[in-house]
C-alpha positions in Angstrom: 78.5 124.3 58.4 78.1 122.3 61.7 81.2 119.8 62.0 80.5 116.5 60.7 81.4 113.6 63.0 80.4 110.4 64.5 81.2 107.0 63.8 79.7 104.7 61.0 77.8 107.7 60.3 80.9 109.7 61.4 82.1 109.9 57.8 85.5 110.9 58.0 85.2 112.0 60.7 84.6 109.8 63.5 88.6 109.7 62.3 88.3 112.9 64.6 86.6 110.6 67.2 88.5 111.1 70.6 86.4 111.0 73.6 85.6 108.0 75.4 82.1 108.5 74.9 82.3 108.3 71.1 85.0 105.3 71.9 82.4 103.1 73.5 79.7 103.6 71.1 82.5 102.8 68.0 82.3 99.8 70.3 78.6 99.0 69.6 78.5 100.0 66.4 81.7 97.5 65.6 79.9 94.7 67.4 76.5 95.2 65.3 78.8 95.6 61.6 80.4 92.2 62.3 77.0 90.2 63.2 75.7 91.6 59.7 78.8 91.4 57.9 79.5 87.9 58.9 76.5 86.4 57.9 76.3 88.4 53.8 78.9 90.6 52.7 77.6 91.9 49.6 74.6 93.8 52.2 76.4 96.8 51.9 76.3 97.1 48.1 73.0 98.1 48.0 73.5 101.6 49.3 74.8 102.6 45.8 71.7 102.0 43.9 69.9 104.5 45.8 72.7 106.9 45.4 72.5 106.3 41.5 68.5 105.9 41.8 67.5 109.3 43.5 71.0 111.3 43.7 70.8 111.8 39.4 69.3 115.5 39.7 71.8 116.4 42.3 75.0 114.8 41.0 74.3 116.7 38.0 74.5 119.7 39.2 77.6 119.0 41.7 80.2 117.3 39.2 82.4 119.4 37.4 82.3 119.5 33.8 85.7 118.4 33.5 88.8 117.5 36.0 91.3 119.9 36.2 94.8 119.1 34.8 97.3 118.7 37.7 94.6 118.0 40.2 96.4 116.0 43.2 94.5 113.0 44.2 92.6 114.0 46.6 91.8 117.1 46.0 88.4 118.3 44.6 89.2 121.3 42.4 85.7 123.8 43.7 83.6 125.9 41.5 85.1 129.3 41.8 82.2 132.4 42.3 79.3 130.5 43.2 76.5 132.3 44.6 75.9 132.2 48.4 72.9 130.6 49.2 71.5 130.6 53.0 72.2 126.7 54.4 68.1 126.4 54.5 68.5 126.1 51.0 68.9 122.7 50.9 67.3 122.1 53.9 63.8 119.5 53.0 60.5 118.5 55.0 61.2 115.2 56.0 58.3 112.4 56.1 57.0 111.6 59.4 59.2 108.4 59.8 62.8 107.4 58.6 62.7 105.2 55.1 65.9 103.6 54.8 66.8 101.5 57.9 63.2 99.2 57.5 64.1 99.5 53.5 68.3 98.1 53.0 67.1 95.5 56.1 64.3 94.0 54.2 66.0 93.9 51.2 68.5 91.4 53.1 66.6 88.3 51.9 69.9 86.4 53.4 69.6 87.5 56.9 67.7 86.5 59.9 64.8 88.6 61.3 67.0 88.9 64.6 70.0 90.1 62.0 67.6 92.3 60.1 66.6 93.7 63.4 70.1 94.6 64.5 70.4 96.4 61.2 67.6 98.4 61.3 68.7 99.5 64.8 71.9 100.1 63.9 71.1 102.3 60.9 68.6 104.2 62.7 71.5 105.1 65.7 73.8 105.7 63.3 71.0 108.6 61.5 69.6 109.6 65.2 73.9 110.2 65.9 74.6 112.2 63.0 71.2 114.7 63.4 72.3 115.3 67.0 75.6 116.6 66.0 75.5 118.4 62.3 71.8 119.8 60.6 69.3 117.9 59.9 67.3 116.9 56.8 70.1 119.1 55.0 71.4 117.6 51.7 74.7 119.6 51.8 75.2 118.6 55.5 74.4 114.6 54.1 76.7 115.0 51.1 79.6 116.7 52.6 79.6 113.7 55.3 79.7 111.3 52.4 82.1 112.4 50.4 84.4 113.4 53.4 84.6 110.1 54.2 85.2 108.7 51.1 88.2 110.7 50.4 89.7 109.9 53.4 89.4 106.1 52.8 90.4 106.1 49.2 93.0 108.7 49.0 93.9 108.7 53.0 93.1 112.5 52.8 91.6 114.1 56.1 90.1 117.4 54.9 90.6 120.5 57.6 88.0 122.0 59.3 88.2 125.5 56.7 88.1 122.7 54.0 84.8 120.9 55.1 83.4 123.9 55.6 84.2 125.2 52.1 83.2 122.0 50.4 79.8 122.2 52.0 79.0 125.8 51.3 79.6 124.8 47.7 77.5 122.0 47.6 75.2 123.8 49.7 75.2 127.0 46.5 75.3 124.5 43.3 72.3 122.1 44.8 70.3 125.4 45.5 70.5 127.1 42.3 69.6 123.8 40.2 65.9 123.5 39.2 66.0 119.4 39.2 66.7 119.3 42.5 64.6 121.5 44.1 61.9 119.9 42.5 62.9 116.8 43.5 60.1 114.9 45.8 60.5 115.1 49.4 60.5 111.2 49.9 63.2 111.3 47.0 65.3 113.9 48.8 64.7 112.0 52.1 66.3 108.5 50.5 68.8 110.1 49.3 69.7 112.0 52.4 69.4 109.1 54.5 71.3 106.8 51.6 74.4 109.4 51.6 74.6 108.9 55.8 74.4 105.4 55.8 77.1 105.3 52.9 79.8 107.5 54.7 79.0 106.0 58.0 79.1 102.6 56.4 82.7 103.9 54.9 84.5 104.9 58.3 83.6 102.3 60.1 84.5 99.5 57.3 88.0 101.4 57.1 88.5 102.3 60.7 87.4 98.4 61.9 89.7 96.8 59.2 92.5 98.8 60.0 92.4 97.6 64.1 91.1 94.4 63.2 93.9 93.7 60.5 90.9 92.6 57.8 91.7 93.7 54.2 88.1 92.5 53.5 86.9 95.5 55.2 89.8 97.9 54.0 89.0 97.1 50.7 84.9 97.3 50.7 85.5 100.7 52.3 87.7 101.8 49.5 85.9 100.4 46.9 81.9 102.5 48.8 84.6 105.2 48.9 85.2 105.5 45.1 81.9 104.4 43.7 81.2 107.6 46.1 83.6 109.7 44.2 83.2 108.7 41.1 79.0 109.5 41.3 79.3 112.6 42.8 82.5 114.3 41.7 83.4 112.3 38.7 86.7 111.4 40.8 
């Protein structure tokens, strides 16, 4: 699997953001969450009822049936012997334009057309970013982004590169082999997709800007996305 980083979008992972270039688009990125973030806090909320909305079919077939005892927190216990699918597996024909960045901005009855404006450019970078570096219009690739990202903000826990890789080959073999989501509607699968990007973006960059900025408002949104995240997807 292609390595998953970037920087709102950068789920856990624009934690692995170095370079100066990645630096001063963080920058932008910052400067867009607190013109939003200022003016309604409760924006970034909404990116859970799509996850719960169009993500049913597929959390059903990631979450184990039951935790393991002695399971650190943290630490996702994996499906042992799953059968190897190819990545295209859970690749999907995307529609001919993105849905979500027009969709969570007009939804924001609180905010400005100029502040609805800056989200929908925001959200769109943040997708545009995370296609040029990992595969796109991938579920595994989408879901791996957001769930890395949400351990790291809830439990602190920064997966290794062998251990992203493993978590989205798994994801990659239980979403192939289940019949409810491969029959899932493309424009279902595309939400979704884009819902799970936005969310683990939305995650880093709440955790990463609260910990610089000193603002437990932002600490604790991003560990609260984080476990609603967890909790959805692997009953965590």
């Amino acid at each position: 699997m292609k390595n998953f980083s970037m920087k709102w979008l950068l789920v856990a992972v624009i934690c692995a953001l170095a370079a100066v270039g990645a630096a001063a688009q963080t920058n932008s990125y910052t400067s867009m969450l607190n013109t939003i973030q200022m003016q309604n806090q409760s924006w970034y909320k909404q990116l859970n009822s799509y996850n719960q909305q169009f993500g049913g079919a597929a959390r059903n077939a990631v979450q184990p049936r039951q935790a393991q005892p002695g399971t650190a927190a943290g630490q996702q216990q994996l499906a042992p012997g799953l059968p190897q699918y190819p990545i295209t597996a859970t690749d999907f024909y995307s529609l001919p334009v993105r849905v979500m960045p027009d969709h969570l901005a007009n939804e924001q009855a609180a905010l400005t057309p100029e502040q609805k404006t800056v989200m929908r450019v925001m959200y769109s970078q943040l997708l545009d970013d995370f296609e040029r570096l990992n595969r796109r219009n991938n579920m595994a690739a989408a879901l791996t982004f957001a769930v890395r990202a949400s351990l790291l903000a809830v439990y602190g826990r920064q997966l290794s590169q062998a251990e992203i890789d493993q978590l989205g080959w798994n994801f990659n073999s239980v979403l192939a082999a289940n019949p409810q989501f491969i029959t899932m509607a493309p424009k279902e699968k595309q939400v979704l997709y884009e819902s799970l990007i936005i969310t683990g973006g939305t995650i880093t960059v709440l955790q990463t800007e609260g910990v610089q900025q000193n603002n437990l408002a932002m600490t604790v949104q991003a560990t609260e996305l984080g476990q609603s995240v967890l909790k959805q997807w692997l009953n965590m």
